[in-house]
C-alpha positions as CSV (number, residue, x, y, z in Angstrom):
1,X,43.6,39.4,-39.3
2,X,42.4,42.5,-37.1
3,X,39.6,41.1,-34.4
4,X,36.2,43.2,-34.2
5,X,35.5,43.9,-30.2
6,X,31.6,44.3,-28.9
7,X,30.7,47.4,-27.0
8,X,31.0,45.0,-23.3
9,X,34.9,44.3,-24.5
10,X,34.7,41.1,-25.8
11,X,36.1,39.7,-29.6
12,X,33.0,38.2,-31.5
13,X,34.4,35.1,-31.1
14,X,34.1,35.4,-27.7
15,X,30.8,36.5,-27.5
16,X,29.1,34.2,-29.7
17,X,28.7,31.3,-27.6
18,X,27.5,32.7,-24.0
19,X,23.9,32.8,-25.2
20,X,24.0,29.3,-26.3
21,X,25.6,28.5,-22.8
22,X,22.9,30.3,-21.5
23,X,20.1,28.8,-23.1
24,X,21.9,25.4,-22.4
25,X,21.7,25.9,-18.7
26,X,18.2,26.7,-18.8
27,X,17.3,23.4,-20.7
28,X,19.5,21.8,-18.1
29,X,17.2,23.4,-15.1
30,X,14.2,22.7,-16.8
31,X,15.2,19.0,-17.2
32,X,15.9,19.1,-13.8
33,X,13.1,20.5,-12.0
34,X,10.7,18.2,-14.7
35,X,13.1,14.6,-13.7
36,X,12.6,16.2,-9.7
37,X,8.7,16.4,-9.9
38,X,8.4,13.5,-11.9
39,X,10.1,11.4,-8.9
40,X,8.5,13.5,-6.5
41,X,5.2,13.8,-7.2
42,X,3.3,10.5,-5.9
43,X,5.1,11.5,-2.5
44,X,3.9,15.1,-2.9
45,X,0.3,14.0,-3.8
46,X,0.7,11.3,-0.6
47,X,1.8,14.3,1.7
48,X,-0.9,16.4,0.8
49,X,-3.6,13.4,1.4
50,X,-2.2,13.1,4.2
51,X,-1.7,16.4,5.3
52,X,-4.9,18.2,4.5
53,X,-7.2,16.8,6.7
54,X,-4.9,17.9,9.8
55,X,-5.5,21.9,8.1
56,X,-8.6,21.1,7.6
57,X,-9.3,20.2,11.3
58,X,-7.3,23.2,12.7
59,X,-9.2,25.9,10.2
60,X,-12.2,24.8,11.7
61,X,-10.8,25.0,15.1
62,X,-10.8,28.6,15.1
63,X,-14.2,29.6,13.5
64,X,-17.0,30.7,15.3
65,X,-19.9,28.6,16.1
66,X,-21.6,29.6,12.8
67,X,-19.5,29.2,10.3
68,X,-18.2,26.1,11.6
69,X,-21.8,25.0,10.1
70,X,-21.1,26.7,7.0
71,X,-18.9,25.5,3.7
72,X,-16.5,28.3,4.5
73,X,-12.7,26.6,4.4
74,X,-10.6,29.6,5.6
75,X,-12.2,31.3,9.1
76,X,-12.9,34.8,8.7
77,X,-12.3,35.6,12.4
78,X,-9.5,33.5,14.3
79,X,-11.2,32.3,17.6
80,X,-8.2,31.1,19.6
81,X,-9.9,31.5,22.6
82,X,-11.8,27.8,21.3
83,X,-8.9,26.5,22.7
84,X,-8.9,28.1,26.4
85,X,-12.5,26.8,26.5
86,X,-12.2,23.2,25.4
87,X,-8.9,23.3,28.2
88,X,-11.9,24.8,31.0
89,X,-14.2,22.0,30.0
90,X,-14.9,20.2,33.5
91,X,-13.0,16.9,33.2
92,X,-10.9,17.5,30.8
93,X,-7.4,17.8,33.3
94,X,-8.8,14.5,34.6
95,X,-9.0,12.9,31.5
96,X,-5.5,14.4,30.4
97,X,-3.8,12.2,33.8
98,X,-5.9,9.1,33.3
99,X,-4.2,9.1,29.7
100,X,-1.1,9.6,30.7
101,X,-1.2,7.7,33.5
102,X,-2.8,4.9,31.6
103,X,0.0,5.5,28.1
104,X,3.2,6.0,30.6
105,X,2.7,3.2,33.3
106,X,1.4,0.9,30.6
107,X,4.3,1.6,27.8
108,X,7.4,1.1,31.0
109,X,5.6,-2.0,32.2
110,X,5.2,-3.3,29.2
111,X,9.0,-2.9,27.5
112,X,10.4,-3.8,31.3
113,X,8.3,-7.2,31.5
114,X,8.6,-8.2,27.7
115,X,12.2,-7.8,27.4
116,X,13.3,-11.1,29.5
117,X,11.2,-12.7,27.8
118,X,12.5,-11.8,24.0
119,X,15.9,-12.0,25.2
120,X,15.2,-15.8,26.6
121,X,13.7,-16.6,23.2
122,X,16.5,-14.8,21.3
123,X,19.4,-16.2,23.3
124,X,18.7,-19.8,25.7
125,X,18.4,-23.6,24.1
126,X,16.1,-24.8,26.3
127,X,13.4,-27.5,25.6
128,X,9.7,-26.2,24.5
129,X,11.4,-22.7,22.8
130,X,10.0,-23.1,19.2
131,X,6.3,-23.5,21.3
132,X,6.9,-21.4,23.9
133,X,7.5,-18.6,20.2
134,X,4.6,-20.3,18.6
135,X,2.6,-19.4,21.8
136,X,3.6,-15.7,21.4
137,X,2.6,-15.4,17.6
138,X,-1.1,-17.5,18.4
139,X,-1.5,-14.7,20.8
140,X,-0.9,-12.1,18.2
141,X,-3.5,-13.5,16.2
142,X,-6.2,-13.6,18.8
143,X,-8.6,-11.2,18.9
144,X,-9.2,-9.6,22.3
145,X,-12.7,-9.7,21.2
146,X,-12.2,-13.1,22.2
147,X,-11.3,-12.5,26.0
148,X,-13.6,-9.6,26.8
149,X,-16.0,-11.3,28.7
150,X,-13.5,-14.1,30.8
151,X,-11.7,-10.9,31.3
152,X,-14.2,-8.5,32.7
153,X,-15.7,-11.2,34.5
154,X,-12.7,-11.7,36.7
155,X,-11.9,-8.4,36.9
156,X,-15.3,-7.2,38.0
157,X,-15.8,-10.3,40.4
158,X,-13.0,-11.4,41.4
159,X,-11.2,-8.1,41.9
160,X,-13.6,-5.5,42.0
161,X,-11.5,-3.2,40.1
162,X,-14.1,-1.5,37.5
163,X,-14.4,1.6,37.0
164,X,-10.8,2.1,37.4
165,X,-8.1,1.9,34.9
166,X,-5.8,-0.9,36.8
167,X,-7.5,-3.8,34.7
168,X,-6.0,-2.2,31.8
169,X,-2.5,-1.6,33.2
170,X,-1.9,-4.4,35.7
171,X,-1.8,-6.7,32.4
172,X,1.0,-5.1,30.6
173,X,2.9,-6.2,33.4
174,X,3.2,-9.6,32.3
175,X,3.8,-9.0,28.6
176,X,3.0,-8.0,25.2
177,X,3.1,-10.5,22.4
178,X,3.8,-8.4,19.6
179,X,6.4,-6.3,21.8
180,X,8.0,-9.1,22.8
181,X,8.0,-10.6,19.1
182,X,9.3,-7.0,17.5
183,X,12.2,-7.1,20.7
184,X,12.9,-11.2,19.4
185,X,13.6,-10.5,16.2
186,X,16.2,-7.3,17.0
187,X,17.9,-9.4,19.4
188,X,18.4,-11.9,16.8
189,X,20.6,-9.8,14.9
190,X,23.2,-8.8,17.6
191,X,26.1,-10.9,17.0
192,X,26.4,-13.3,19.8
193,X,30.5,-12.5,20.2
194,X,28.8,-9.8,22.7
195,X,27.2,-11.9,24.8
196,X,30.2,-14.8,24.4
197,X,32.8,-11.8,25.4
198,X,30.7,-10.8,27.9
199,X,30.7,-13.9,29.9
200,X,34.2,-14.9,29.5
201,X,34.4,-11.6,31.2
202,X,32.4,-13.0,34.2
203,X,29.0,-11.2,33.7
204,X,25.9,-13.6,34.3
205,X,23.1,-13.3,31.9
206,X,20.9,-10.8,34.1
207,X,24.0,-8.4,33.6
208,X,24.7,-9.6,30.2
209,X,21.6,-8.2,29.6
210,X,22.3,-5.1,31.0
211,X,24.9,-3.9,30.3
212,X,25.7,-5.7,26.5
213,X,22.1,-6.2,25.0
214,X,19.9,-3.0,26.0
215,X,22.3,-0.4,24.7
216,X,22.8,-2.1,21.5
217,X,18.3,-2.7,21.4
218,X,17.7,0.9,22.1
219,X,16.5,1.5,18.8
220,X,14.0,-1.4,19.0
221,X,13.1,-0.7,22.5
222,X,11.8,2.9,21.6
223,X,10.0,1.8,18.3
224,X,8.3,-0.7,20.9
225,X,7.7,2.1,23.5
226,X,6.3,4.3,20.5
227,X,4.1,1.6,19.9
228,X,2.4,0.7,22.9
229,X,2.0,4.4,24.0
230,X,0.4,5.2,21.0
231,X,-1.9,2.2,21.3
232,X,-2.6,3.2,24.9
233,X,-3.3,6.9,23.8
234,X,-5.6,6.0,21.2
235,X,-7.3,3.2,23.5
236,X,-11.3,3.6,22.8
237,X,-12.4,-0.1,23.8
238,X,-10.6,-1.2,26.7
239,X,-11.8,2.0,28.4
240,X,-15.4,1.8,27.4
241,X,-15.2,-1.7,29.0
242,X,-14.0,-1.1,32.5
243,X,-14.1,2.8,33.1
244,X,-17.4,4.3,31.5
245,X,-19.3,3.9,34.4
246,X,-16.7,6.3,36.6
247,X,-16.5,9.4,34.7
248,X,-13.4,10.4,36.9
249,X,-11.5,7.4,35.5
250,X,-12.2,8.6,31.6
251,X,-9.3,8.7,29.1
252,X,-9.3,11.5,26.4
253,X,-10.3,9.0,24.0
254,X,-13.4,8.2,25.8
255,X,-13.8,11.7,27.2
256,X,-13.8,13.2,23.4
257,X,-16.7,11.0,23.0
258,X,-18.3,12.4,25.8
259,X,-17.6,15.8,24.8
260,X,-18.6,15.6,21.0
261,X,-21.9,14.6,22.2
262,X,-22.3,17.7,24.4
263,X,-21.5,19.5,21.8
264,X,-22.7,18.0,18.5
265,X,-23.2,21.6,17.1
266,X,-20.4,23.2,17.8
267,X,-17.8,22.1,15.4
268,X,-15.2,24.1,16.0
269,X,-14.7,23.4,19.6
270,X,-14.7,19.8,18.8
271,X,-12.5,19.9,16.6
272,X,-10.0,22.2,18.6
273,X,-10.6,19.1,21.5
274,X,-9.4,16.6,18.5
275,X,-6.3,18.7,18.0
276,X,-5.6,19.1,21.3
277,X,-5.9,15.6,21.8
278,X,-3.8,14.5,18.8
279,X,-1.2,17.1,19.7
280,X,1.6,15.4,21.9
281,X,1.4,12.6,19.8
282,X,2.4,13.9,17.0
283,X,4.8,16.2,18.4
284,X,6.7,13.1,20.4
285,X,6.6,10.8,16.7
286,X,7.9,14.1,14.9
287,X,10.6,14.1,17.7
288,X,11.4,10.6,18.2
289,X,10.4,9.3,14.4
290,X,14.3,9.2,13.3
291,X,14.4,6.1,16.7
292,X,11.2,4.7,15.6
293,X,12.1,4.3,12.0
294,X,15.2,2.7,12.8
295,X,13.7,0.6,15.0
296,X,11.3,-0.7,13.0
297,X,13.6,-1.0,10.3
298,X,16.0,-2.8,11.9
299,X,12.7,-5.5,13.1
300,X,12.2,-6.0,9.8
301,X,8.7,-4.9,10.4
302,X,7.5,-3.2,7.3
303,X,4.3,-1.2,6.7
């Protein structure tokens, strides 16, 4: 039986099935990319939600002054030079130092003092643990609405120390109760062979601590740094309290206040303030979130 060739070289038999192939790995594509945006696309729509506002703020960052007041989206000249004026705004430097003064003393004081106390509440029997814990938790349940007034009382009588920032730092260095809760519940799932091995090998508990436990809490320890120095960043109400009356002791958070007032129609150099406000914080989460996820993962806190 003589076999018919096509003009590409191929017997008919041969040739018959590649379009059905073809057609079948098309289907196959299809099917996929359908399955992959069907998965997808509540994360997609989420990331967008979330995302759009931040494009939003930055389009309007670099307008002019009147179309920021217009309904334009996309800026028809790019004025970076909003940004080298919100920087020359007088006080601006000083409110940059008091934040991060006020986010970097506050976060180290905070994770140094709170984790003695989590590791004593993780790791010693000792009579009055279960209420010295219960203590913790009522303190992460009570407003500080509550303690504003004893507090700036004291502060303002006793110590004088308004108008500065110190009555907001000098307390972190005595402990936070949901740090020291999050940093509890880490230490809870280190096996306690380390710290057994440990002091069969002689260590006390003060370099048990040091040299066992914090390596193996790092990953707690930065999602509890993360946390407090965002809290401190973003702190509004503590320094309205005790530092509005000094202007030179103003965080960026009270300062942008401050400056949206002064400027209440010029839109895009607020907005280029906000960015340049929100900035390095989202640039340290995007670099440190893989630490903070597993930190908070491995707290068994959940959002």
């Amino acid at each position: 039986m003589a076999l018919s060739l096509t003009p590409t070289g191929r017997t008919a038999a041969e040739s018959g099935p590649v379009p059905a192939r073809t057609a079948a790995a098309r289907v196959a594509r299809r099917r996929a990319a359908l399955h992959w945006l069907a998965v997808h696309s509540t994360a997609v729509a989420a990331a967008l939600f979330f995302l759009l506002p931040f494009v939003f703020v930055f389009l309007t960052s670099v307008m002019t002054d009147k179309q920021a007041l217009t309904s334009d989206f996309w800026p028809q000249h790019w004025q970076w030079a909003n940004y080298a004026k919100v920087w020359r705004t007088p006080g601006f430097l000083t409110w940059w130092r008091n934040t991060l003064l006020y986010a970097g003393l506050g976060t180290v004081l905070t994770v140094v003092s709170s984790v003695p106390v989590a590791y004593a509440l993780a790791r010693f029997r000792f009579r009055g643990r279960n209420l010295a814990l219960m203590a913790v938790i009522s303190m992460m349940m009570l407003p500080p609405q509550v303690t504003v007034i004893p507090m700036y009382l004291f502060w303002a009588k006793q110590l004088h120390l308004t108008g500065t920032l110190w009555p907001l730092i000098i307390p972190m260095a005595f402990g936070d109760a949901f740090t020291i809760f999050l940093l509890r519940q880490f230490l809870l799932t280190i096996p306690k062979e380390y710290v057994e091995a440990a002091r069969i090998d002689g260590c006390g508990e003060l370099r048990t601590l040091l040299r066992v436990i914090l390596p193996m809490a790092r990953p707690a320890i930065a999602a509890v740094a993360l946390f407090q120095f965002f809290y401190c960043w973003n702190d509004y109400f503590g320094p309205q309290i005790y530092s509005s009356e000094n202007p030179g002791a103003w965080t960026l958070s009270y300062g942008l206040e401050s400056f949206k007032g002064a400027h209440h129609t010029n839109w895009n150099l607020t907005m280029a303030a906000t960015l340049l406000v929100m900035a390095p914080v989202i640039v340290l989460f995007f670099f440190a979130q893989k630490a903070f996820i597993e930190g908070v993962t491995l707290t068994g806190v959940k959002g």
